[in-house]
N, C-alpha and C positions, 0 to 999 in steps of 0.2 A: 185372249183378253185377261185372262185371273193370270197368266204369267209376265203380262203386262203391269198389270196392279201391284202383284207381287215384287217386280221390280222397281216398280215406283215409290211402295212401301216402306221395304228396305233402304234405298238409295237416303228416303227422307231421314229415316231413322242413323243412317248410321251418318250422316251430314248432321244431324241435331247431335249424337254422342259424338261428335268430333269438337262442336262447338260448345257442347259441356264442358269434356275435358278440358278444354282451353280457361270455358268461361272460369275454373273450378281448378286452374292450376296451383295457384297457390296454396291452396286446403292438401290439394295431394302432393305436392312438396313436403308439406309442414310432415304426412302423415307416412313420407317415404323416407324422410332425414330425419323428423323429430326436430328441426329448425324451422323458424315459422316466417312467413314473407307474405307481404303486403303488398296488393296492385299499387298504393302510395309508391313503395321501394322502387318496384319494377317501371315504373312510369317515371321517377327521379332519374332511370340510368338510361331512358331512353332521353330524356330532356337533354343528357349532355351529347348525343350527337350531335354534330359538326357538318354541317354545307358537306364540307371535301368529303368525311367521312361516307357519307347517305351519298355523295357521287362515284365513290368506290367502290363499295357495293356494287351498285347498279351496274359499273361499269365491267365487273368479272360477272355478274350477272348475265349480261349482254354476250357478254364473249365465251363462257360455259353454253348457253345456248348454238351460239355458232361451233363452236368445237361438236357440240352433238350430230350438228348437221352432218359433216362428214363421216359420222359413223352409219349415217341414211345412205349418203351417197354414193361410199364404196360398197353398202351392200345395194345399191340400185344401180345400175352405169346408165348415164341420161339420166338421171336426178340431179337439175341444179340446185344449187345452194338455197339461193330463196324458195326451191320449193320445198327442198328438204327443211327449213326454219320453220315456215309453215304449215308443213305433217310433225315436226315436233311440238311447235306453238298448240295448234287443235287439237293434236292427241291427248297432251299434258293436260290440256284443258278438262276435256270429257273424265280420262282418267282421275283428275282429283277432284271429281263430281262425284263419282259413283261409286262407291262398294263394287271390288270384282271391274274396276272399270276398262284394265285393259283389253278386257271382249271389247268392249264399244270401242275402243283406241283402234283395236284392229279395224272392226268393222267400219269405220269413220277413214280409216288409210287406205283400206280397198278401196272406196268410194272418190277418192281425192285422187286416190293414183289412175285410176281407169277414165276419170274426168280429163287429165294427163294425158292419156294415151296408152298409156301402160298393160302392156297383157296379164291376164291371170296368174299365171307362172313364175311372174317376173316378181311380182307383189308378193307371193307365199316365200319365194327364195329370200327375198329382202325383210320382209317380214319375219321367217325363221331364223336369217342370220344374225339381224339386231339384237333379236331376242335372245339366243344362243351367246351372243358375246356380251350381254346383260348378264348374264345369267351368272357365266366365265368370270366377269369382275365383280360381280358380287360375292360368288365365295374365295375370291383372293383378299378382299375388304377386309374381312374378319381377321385372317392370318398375317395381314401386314399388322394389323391393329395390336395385336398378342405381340409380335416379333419385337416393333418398337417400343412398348411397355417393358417387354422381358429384358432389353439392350439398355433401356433406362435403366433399369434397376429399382422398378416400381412393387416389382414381385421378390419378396424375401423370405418367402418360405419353399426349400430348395424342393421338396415335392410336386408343390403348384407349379415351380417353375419350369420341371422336367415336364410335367401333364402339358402346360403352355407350349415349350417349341415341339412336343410331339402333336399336339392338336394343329399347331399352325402348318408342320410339317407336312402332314397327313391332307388336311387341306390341298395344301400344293402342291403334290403329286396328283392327288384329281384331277388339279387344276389340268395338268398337264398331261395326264393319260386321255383326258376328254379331248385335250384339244390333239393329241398326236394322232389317235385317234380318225379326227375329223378331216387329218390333213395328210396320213396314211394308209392303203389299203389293209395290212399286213397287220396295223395295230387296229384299228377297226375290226378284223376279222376275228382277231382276242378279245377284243374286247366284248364283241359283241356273243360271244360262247361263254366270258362271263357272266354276264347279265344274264343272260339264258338258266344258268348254275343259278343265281340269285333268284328267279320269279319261277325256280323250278317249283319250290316247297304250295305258292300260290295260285300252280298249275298258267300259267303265263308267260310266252314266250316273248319275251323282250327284242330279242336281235332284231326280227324284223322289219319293227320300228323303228330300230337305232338308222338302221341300215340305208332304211326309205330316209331317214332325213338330210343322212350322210348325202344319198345321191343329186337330193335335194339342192344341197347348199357346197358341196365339193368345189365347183368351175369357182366361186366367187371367194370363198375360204383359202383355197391354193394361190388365188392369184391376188388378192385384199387382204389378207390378213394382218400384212404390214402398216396399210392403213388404218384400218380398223383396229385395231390396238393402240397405237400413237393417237388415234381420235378420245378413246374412251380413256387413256392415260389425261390427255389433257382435260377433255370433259370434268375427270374424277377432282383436280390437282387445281380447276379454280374454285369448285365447288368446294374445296377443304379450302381453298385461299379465302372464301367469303365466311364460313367459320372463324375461319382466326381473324379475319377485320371484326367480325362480331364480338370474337371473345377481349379482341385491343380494347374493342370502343367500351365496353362495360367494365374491364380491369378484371374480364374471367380468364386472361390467358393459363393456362396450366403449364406450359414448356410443350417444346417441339413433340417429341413421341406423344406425349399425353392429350394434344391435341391432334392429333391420326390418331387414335385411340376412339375418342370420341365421335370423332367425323367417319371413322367405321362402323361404330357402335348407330349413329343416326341415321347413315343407309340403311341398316341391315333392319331396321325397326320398321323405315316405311313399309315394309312387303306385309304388316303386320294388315288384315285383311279387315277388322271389324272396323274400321274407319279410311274412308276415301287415301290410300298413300300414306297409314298409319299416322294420321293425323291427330295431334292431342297424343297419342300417343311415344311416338318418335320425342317430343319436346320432355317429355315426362321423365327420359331414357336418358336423355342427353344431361337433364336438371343432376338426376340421382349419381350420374359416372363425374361430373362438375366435381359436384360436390364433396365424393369421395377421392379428390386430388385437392382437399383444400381450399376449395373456391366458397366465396359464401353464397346463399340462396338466391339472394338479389339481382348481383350479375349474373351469374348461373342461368338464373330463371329466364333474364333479360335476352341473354345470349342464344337459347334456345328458341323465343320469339322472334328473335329478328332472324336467325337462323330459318326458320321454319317459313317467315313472309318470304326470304327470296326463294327460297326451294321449293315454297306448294304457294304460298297465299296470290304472289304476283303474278303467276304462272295461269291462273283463272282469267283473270281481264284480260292477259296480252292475249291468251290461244281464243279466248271469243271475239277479240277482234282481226285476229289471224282470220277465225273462221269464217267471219262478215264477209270480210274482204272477199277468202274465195268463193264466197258463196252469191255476194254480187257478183263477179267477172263472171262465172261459171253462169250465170243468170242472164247476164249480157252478150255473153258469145252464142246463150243460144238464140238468142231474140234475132242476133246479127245473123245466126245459120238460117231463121225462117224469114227472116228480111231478106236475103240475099241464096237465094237456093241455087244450086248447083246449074248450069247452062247445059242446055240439049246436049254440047260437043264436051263437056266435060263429063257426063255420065258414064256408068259403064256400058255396054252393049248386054241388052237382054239376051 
């Protein structure tokens, strides 16, 4: 019960600092630029979108969701699409409810997937792979974001700029020792004798956890991986497509690299913990990098809001009515299972 409370506590609280932040963005603008912007401003740059524009949106909205599906599907085989939209619609849901929300994301997909039919097994491998390939294109985020800032020619101090491509560099060999890793025994075996070397000083043997996950997630990895990469590729590529309709419609564009820059910069912030999906926070992130390319507060500011309703705010109502949904059928098939119970000759034999 008190860990009950405790998370209910929390949850409130850090849902109320999320919509502080929000309510209280333009004070921490003024107080992170030294430029000052008015909810008048920010509501002036929303007045000028357009029908077509707000159907634009919505409509790489729609389809970033869909592209996510298949990154469900290929880590599930028998996951269709609709259900896969569904455990992402619900997930996403819970998740940008709660502090810490992807525990309930998971515990809410176990629950959806065995309604399904789906074995234990099956749900932990799909569940570790998505996760593992979240993970994968998050720290590529960053390193693409550096790469195309340093090829603009946005960094001109040649120190910074060497620290830059050896940081992005550095990144992506990770990237890629993880993933060889995952999809060779040989480097696996290195790898995991490193790790070992690294949680020595902490007395903790790493490898054989690495190892368990490896076996874990091997069959779907070896034979998906091609999927699942082209899924999270697209996933990633509308979700920066719905930035840059943001930054058109407010006149925040910065130029092509500058905006991957940003829309790197604004992933990398949701994982930011003390608010639901780094919420209030991420937009705060997004204002400050705006700005420091020139853009003024206004747009900026504006951009980051409309930014943040399709990536976290519309994601609440559509995954609760996702959840409705399966939560009547699921409700109804059982009604139909005790309406209609199995016949003497379909039984098993005791």
């Amino acid at each position: 019960m008190k860990n009950k409370w405790l998370q209910v506590t929390l949850s409130v609280l850090s849902l109320a600092l999320a919509v502080l932040l929000v309510v209280y963005l333009p004070q921490i603008v003024q107080a992170l630029t030294g430029k000052p912007v008015s909810w008048r401003e920010i509501g002036a740059e929303f007045g000028q979108l357009g029908v077509g524009t707000i159907a634009l949106m919505a409509g790489l909205w729609l389809l970033s969701l869909l592209a996510y599906t298949f990154v469900l599907t290929n880590s599930q085989p028998g996951l269709s699409n609709l259900q896969g939209l569904t455990l992402n619609a619900a997930g996403s849901a819970v998740s940008n409810l709660l502090p810490f929300g992807g525990a309930a994301g998971v515990a809410l997909t176990f629950a959806m997937c065995k309604g399904w039919g789906f074995g234990y097994r099956s749900i932990v491998v799909m569940t570790l792979v998505s996760g593992v390939w979240n993970t994968l294109f998050r720290f590529i985020l960053p390193a693409v974001g550096i790469i195309a800032l340093l090829m603009a020619g946005e960094v001109v101090n040649t120190t910074v700029e060497r620290a830059g491509w050896a940081g992005a560099i550095s990144i992506l060999v990770l990237v890629v020792v993880v993933a060889a890793a995952l999809y060779w025994d040989r480097a696996a075996v290195l790898l995991g004798k490193a790790l070992d070397v690294l949680g020595r000083p902490f007395k903790k043997e790493i490898a054989p956890s690495f190892h368990k996950l490896r076996a874990d997630t091997a069959g779907i990895v070896k034979t998906r991986w091609p999927g699942l990469s082209l899924a999270m590729i697209a996933f990633l590529a509308l979700q920066w497509g719905i930035m840059v309709v943001c930054m058109q419609a407010t006149g925040a564009y910065p130029g092509l690299a500058q905006s991957i820059a940003v829309f790197a910069l604004s992933r990398v912030l949701t994982a930011a913990l003390i608010t639901p999906s780094g919420a209030g926070i991420m937009e705060g992130g997004v204002v400050l990098l705006l700005v420091s390319f020139g853009i003024d507060t206004a747009p900026a500011t504006a951009t980051a809001l409309l930014f943040g309703f399709w990536t976290y705010t519309v994601e609440i109502p559509f995954g609760g009515l996702a959840l409705g949904a399966w939560a009547l059928l699921r409700r109804r098939n059982s009604r139909n299972g005790v309406a209609n119970p199995p016949s003497e000759s379909m039984k098993a034999p005791q």
